[in-house]
Backbone as XML, in Angstrom:
<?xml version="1.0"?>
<chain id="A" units="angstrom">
  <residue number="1" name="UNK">
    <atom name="N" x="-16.818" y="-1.689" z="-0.985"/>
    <atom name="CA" x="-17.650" y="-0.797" z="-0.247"/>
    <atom name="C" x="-18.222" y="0.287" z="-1.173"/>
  </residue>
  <residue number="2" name="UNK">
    <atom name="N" x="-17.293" y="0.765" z="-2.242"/>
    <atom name="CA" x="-17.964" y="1.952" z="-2.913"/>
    <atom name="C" x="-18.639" y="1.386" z="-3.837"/>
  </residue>
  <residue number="3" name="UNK">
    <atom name="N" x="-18.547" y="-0.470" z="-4.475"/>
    <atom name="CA" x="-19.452" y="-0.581" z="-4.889"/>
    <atom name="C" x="-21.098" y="-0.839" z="-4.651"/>
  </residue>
  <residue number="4" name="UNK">
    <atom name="N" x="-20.946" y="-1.468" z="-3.065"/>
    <atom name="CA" x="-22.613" y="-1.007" z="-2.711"/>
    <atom name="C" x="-23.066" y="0.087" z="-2.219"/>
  </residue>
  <residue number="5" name="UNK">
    <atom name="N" x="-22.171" y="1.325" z="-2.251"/>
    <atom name="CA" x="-22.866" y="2.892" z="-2.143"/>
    <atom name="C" x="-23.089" y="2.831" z="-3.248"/>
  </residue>
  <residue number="6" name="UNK">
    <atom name="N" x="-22.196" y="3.110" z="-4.350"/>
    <atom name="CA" x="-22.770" y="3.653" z="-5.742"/>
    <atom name="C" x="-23.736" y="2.903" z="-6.690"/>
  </residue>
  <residue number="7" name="UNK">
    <atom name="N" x="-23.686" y="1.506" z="-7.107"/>
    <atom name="CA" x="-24.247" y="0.952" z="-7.962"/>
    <atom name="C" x="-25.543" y="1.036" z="-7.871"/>
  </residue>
  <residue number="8" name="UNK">
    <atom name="N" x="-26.150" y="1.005" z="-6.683"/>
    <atom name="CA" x="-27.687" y="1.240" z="-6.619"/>
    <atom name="C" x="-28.672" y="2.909" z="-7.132"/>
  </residue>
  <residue number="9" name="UNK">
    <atom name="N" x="-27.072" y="3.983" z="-7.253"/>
    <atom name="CA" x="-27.556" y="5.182" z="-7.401"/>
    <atom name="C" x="-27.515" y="5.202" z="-9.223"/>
  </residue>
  <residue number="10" name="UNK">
    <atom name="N" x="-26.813" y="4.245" z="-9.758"/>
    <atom name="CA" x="-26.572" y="4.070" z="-10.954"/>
    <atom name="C" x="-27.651" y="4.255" z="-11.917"/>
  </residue>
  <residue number="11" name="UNK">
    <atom name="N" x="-29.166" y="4.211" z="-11.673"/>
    <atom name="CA" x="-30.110" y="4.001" z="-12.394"/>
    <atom name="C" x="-30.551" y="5.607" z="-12.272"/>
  </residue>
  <residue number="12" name="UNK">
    <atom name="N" x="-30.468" y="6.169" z="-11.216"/>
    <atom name="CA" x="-30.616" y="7.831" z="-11.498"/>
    <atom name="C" x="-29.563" y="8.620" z="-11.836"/>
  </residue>
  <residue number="13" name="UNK">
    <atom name="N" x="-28.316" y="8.345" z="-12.035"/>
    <atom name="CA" x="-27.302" y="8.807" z="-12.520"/>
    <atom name="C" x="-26.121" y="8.159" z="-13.375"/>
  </residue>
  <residue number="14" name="UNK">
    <atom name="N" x="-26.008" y="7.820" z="-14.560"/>
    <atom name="CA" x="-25.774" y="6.722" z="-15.800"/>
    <atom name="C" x="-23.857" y="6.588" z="-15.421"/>
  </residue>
  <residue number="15" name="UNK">
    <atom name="N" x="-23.438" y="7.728" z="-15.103"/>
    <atom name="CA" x="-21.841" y="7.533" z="-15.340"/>
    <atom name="C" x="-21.370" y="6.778" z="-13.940"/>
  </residue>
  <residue number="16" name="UNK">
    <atom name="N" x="-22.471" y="6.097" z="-12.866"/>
    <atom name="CA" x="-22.313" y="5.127" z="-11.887"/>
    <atom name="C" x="-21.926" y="3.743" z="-12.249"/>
  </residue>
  <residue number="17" name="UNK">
    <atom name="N" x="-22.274" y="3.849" z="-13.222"/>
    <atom name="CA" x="-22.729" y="2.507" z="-14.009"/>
    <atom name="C" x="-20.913" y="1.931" z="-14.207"/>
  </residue>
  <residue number="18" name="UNK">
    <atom name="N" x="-20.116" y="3.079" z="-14.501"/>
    <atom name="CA" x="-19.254" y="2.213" z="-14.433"/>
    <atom name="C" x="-18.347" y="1.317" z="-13.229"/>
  </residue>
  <residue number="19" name="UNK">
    <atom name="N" x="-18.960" y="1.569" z="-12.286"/>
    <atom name="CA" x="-18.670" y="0.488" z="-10.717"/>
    <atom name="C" x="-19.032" y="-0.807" z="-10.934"/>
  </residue>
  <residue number="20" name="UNK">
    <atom name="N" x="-19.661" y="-1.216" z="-12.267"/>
    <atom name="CA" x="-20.181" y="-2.592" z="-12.365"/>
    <atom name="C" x="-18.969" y="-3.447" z="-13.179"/>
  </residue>
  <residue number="21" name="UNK">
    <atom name="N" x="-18.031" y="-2.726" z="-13.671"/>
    <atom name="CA" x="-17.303" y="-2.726" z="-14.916"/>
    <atom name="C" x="-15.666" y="-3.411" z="-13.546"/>
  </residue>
  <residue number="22" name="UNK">
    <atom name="N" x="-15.315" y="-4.939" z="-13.855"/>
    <atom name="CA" x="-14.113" y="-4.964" z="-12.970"/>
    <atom name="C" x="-13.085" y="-3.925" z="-13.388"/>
  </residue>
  <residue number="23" name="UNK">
    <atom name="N" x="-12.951" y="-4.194" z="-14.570"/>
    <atom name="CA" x="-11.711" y="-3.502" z="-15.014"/>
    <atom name="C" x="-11.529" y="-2.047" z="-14.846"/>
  </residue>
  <residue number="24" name="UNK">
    <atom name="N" x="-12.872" y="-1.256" z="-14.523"/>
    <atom name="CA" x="-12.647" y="0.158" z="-13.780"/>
    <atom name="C" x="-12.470" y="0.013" z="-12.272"/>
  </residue>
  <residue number="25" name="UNK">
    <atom name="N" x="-12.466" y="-0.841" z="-11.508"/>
    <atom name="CA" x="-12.319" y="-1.529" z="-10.119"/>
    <atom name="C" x="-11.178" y="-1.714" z="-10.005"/>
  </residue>
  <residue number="26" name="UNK">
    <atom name="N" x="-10.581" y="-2.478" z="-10.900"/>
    <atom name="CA" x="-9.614" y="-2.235" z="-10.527"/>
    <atom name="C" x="-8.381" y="-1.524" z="-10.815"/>
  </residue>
  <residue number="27" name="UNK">
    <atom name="N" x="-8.646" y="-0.658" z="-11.738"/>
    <atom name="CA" x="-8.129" y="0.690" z="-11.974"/>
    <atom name="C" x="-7.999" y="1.569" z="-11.052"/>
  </residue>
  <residue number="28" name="UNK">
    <atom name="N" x="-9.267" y="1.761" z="-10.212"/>
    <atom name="CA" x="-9.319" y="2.360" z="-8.711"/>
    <atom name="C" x="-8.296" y="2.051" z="-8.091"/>
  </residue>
  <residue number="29" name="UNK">
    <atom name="N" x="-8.660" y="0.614" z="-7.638"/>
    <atom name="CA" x="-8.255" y="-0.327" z="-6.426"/>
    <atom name="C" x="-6.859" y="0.232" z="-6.629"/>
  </residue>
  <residue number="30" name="UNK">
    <atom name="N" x="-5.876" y="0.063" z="-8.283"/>
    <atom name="CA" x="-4.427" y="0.098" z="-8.170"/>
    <atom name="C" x="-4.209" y="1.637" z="-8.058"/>
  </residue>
  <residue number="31" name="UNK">
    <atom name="N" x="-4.495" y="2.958" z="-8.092"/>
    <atom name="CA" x="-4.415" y="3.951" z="-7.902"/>
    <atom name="C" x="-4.833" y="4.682" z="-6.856"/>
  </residue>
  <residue number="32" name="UNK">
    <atom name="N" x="-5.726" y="3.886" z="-5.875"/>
    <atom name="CA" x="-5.659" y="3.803" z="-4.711"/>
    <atom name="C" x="-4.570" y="3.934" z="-3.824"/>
  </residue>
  <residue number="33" name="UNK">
    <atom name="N" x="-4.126" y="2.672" z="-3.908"/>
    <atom name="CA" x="-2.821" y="1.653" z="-3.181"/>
    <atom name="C" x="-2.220" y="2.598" z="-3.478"/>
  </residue>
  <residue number="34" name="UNK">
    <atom name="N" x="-1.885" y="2.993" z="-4.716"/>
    <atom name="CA" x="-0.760" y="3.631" z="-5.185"/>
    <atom name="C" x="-0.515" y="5.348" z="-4.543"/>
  </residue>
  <residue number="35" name="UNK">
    <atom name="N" x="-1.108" y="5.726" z="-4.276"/>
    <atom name="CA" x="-1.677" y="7.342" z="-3.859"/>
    <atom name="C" x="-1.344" y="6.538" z="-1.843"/>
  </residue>
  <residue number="36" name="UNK">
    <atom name="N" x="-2.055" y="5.831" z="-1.613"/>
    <atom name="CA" x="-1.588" y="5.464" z="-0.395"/>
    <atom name="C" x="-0.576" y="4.903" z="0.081"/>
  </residue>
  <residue number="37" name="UNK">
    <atom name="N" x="0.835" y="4.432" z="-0.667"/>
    <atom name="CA" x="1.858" y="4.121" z="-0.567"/>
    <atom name="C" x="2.937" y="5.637" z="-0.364"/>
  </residue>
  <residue number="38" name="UNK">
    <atom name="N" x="2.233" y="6.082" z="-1.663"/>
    <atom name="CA" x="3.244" y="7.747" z="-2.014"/>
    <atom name="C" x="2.869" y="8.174" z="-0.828"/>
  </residue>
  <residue number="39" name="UNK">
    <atom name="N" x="1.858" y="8.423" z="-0.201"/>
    <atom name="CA" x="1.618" y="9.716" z="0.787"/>
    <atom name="C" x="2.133" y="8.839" z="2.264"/>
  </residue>
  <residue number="40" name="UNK">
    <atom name="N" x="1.824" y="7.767" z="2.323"/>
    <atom name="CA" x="2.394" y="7.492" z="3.657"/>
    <atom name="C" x="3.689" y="6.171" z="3.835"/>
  </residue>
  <residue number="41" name="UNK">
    <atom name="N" x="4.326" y="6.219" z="2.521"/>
    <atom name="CA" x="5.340" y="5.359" z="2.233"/>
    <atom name="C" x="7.010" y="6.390" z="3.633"/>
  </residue>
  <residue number="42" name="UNK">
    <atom name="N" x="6.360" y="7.529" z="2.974"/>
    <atom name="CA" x="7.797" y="7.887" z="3.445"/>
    <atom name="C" x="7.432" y="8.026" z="5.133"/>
  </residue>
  <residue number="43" name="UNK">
    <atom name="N" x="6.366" y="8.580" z="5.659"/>
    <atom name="CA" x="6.058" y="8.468" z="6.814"/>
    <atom name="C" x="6.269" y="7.433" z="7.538"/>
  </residue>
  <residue number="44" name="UNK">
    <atom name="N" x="6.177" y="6.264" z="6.906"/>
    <atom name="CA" x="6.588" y="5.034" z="7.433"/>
    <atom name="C" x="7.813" y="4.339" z="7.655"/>
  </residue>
  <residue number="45" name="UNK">
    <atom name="N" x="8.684" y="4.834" z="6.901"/>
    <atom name="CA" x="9.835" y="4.626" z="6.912"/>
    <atom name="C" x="10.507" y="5.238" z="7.230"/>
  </residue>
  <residue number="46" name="UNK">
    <atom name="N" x="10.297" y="6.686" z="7.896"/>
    <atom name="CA" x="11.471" y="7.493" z="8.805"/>
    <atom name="C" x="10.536" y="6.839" z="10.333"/>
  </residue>
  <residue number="47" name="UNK">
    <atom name="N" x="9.236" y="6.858" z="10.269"/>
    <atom name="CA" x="9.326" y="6.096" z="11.769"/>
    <atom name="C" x="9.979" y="5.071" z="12.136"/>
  </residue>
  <residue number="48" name="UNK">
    <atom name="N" x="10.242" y="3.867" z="10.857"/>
    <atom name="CA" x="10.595" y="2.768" z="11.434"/>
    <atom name="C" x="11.902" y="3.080" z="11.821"/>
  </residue>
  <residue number="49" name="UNK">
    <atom name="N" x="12.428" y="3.684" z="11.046"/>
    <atom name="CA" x="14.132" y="4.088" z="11.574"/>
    <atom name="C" x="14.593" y="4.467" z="13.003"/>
  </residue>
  <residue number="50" name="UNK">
    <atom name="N" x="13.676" y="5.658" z="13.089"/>
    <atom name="CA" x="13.241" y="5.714" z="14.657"/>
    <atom name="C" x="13.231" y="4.636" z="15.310"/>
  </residue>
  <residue number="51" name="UNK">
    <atom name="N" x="11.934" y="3.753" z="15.297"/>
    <atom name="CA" x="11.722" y="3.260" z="16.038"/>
    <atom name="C" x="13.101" y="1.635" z="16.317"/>
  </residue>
  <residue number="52" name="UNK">
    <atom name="N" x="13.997" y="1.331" z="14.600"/>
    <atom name="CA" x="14.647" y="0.806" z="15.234"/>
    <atom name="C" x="16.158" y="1.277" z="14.731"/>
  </residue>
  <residue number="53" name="UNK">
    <atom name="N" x="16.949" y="2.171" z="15.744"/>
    <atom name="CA" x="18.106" y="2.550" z="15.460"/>
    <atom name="C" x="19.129" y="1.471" z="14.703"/>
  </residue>
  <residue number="54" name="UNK">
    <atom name="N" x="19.275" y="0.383" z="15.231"/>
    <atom name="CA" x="20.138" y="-0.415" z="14.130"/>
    <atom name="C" x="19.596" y="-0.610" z="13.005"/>
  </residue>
  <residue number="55" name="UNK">
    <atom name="N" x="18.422" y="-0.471" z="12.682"/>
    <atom name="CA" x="18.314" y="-1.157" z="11.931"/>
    <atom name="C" x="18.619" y="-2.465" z="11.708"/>
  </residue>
  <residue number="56" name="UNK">
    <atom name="N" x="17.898" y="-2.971" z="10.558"/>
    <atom name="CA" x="18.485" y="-4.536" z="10.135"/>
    <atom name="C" x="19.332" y="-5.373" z="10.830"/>
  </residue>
  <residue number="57" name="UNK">
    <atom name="N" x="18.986" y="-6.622" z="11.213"/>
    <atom name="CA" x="20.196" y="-7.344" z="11.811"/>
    <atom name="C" x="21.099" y="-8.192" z="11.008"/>
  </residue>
  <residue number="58" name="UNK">
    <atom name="N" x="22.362" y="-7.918" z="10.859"/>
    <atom name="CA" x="23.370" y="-8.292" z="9.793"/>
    <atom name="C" x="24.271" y="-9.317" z="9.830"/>
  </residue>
  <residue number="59" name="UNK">
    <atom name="N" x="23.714" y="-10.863" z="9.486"/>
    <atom name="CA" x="24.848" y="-11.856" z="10.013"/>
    <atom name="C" x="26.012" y="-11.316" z="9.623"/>
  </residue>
  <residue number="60" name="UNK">
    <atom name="N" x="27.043" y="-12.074" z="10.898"/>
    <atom name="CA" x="28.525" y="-11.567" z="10.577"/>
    <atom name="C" x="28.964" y="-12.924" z="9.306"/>
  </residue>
  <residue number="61" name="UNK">
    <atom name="N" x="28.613" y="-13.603" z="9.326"/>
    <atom name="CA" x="28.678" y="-15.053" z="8.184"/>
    <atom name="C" x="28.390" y="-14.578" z="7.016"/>
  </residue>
  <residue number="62" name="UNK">
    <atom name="N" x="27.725" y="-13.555" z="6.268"/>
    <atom name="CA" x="27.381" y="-13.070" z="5.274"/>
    <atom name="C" x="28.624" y="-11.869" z="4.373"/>
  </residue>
  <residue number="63" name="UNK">
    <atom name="N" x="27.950" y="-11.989" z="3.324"/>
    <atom name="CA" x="29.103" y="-11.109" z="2.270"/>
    <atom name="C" x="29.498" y="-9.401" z="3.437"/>
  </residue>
  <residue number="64" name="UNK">
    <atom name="N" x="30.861" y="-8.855" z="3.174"/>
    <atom name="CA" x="31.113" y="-8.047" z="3.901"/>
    <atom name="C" x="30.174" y="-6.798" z="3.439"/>
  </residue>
  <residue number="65" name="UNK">
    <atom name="N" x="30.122" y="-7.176" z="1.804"/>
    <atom name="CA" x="29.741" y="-5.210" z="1.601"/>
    <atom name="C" x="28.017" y="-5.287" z="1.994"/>
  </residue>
  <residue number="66" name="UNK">
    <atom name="N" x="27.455" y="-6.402" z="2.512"/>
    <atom name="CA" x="25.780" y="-5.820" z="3.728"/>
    <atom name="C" x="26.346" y="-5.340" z="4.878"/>
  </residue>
  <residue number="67" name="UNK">
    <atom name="N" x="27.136" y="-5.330" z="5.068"/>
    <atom name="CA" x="27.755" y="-4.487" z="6.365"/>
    <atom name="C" x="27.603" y="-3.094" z="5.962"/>
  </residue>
  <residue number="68" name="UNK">
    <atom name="N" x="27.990" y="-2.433" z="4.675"/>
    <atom name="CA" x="28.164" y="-1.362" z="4.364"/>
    <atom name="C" x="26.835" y="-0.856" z="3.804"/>
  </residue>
  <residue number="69" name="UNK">
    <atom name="N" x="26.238" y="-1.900" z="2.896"/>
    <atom name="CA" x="25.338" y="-1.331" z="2.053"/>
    <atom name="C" x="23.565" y="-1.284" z="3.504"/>
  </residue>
  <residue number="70" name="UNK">
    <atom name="N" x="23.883" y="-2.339" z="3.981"/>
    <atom name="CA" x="22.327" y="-2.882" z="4.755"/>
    <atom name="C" x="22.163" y="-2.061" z="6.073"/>
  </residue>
  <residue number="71" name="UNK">
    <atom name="N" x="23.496" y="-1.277" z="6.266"/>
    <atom name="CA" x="23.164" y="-0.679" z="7.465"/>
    <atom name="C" x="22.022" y="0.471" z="7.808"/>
  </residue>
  <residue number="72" name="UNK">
    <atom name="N" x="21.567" y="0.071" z="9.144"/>
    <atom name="CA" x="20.438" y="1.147" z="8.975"/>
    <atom name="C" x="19.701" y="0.839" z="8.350"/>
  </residue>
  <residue number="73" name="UNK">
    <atom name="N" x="19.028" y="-0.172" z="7.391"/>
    <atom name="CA" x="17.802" y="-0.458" z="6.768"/>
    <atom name="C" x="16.974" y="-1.121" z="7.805"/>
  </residue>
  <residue number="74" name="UNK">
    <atom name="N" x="15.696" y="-0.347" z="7.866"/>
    <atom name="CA" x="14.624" y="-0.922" z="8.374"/>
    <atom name="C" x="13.648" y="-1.654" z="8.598"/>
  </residue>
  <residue number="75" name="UNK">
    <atom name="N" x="13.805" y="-2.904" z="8.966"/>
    <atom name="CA" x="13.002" y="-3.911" z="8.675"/>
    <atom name="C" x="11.200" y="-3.133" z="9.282"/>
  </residue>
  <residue number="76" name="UNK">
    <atom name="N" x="9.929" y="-4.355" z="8.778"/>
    <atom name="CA" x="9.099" y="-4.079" z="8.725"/>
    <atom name="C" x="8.597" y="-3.084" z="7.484"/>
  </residue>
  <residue number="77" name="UNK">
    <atom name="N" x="8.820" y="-3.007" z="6.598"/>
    <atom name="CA" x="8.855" y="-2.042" z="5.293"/>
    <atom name="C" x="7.555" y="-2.590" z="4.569"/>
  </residue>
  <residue number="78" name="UNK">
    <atom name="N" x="7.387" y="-3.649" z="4.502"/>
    <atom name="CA" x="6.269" y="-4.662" z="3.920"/>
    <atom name="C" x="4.937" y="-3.937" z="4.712"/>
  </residue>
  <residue number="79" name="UNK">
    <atom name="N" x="4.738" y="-3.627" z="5.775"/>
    <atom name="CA" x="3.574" y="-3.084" z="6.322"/>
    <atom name="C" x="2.702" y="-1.868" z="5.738"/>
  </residue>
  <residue number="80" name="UNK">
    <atom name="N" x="3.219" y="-0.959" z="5.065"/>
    <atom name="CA" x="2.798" y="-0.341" z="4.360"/>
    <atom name="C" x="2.008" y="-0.635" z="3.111"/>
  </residue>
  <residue number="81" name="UNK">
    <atom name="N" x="2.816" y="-1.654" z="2.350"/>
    <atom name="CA" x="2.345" y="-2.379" z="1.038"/>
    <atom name="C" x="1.134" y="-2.959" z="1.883"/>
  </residue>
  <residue number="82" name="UNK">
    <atom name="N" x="1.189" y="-3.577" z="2.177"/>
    <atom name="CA" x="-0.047" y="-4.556" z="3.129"/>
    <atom name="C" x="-1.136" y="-3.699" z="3.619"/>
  </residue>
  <residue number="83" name="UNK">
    <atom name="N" x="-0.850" y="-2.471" z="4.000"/>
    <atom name="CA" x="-2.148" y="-1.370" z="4.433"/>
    <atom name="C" x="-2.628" y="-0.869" z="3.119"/>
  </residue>
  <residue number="84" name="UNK">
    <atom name="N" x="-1.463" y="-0.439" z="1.660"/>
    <atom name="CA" x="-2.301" y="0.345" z="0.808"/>
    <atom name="C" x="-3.409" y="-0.990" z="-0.188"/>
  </residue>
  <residue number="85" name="UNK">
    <atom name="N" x="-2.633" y="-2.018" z="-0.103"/>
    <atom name="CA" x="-3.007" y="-3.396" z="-0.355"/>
    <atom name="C" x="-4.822" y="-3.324" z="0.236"/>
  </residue>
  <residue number="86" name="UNK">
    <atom name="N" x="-4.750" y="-3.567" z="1.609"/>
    <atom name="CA" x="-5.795" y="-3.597" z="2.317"/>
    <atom name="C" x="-7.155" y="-2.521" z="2.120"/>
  </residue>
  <residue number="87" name="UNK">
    <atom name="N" x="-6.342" y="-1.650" z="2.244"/>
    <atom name="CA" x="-7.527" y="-0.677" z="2.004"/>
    <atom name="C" x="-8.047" y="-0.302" z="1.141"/>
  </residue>
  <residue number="88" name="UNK">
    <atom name="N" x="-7.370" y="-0.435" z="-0.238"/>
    <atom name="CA" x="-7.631" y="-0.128" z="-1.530"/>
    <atom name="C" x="-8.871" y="-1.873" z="-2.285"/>
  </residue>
  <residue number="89" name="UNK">
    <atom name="N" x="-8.339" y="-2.509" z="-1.887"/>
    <atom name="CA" x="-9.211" y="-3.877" z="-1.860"/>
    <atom name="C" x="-10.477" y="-3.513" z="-1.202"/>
  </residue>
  <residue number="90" name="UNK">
    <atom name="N" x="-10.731" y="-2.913" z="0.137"/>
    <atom name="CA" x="-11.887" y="-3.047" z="1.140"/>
    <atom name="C" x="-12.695" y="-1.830" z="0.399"/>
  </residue>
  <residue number="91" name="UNK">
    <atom name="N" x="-12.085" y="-0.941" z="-0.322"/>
    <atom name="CA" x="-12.298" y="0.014" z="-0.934"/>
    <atom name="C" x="-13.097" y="-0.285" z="-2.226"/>
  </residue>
  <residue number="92" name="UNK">
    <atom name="N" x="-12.672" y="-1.107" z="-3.304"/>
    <atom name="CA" x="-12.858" y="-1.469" z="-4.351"/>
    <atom name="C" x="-13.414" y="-2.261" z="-4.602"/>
  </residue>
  <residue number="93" name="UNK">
    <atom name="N" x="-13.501" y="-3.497" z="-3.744"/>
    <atom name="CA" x="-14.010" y="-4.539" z="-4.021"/>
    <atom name="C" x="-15.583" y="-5.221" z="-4.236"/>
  </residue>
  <residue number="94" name="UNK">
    <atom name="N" x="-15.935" y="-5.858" z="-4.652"/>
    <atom name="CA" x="-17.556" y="-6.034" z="-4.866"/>
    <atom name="C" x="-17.958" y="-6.897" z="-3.464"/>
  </residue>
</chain>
């Protein structure tokens, strides 16, 4: 998206020019994601806790110390990666 705002302004203003360049794309794209993970990584993960008090579901068939160590971990954690993923792509991309 920011490359068809900017690239067309590129010819009246020269330091546009580098939106044509992948490798500054995706320099963005990963510092993007990255800035959008930090700022709403943790937001996301005290909601999910909230939203699921056990947390994690823990076979009883499995090693004892996930009993100790897995408790309370919040599944759905991947959703975040997948939004800064998303947006930083829709962001960056040509």
């Amino acid at each position: 998206m920011l490359y068809n705002f900017l690239v067309p302004l590129a010819d009246d203003f020269s330091p546009l020019n580098l939106f044509r360049y992948i490798t500054f794309r995706a320099g963005g794209g990963f510092f993007t994601s990255l800035i959008i993970f930090f700022t709403f990584g943790g937001f996301s993960i005290n909601f999910l806790k909230k939203l699921q008090k056990e947390g994690q579901p823990i076979r009883k068939d499995g090693p004892k110390e996930h009993i100790i160590k897995k408790a309370g971990t919040p599944t759905m954690g991947g959703v975040i990666i997948l939004l800064a993923v998303i947006v930083s792509t829709l962001l960056w991309a040509r």
